[in-house]
N, C-alpha and C positions, 0 to 999 in steps of 0.2 A: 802410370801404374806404380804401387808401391815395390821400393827397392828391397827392400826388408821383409819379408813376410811373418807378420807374430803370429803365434798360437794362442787362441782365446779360447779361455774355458766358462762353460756354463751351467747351466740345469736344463734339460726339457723339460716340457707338460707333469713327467711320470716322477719327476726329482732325479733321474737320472745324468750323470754327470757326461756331460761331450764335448767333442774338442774340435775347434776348427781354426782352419789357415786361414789369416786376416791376406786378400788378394789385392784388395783396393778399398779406399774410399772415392766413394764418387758428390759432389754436390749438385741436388736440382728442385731449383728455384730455392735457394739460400738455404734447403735444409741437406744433409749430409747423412750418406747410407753405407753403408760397410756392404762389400761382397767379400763369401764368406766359404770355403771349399771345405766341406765334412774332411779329419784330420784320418779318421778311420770309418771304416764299413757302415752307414745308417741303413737299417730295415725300409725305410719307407723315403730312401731318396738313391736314385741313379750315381753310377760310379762318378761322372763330372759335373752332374748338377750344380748349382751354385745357388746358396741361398743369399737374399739380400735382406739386410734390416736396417730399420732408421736408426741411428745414433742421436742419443739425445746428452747434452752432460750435463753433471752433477757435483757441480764442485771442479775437483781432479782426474773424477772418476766418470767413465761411456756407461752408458745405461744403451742396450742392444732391445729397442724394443722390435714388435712382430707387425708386418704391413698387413693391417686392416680390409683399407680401401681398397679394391680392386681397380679405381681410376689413379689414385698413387702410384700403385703397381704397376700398370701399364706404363705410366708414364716416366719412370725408370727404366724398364726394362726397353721402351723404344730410345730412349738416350744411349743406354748401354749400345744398344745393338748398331745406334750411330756412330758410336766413339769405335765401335770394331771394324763397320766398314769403311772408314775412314785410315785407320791402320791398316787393313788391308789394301789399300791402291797404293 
């Protein structure tokens, strides 16, 4: 897990600007994904929700794109949930 947690800001859908705690980057199968913990209150996400997005870069600069696939998706999220029960025993 990262030791540091940064604050990354963005835009949503509406142009609205929001802010969230970089928790970890995780890599699966050579691409890399940022989990991402809302920094305040979102309407339309639970108090500990965790969002995850693919990192792509651009030069110097993360480019935080949105996961698509629904078999991506999953397949992240069953990694994650491996890497937790594994910390827990």
């Amino acid at each position: 897990m990262a030791e540091n947690n940064q604050i990354i800001e963005t835009f949503d859908e509406d142009g609205n600007k929001v802010s969230f705690e970089l928790i970890d980057i995780v890599s699966v199968d050579d691409i890399e994904y940022a989990l991402l913990l809302p920094s305040e209150k979102q309407e339309d996400m639970e108090d500990d929700e965790i969002l995850v997005m693919r990192l792509k870069k651009d030069g110097d600069e993360y480019i935080f794109e949105v996961i698509d696939d629904d078999s991506e998706f999953e397949k992240i999220v069953q990694y994650i949930e491996e890497i937790e029960d594994e910390t827990e025993e």
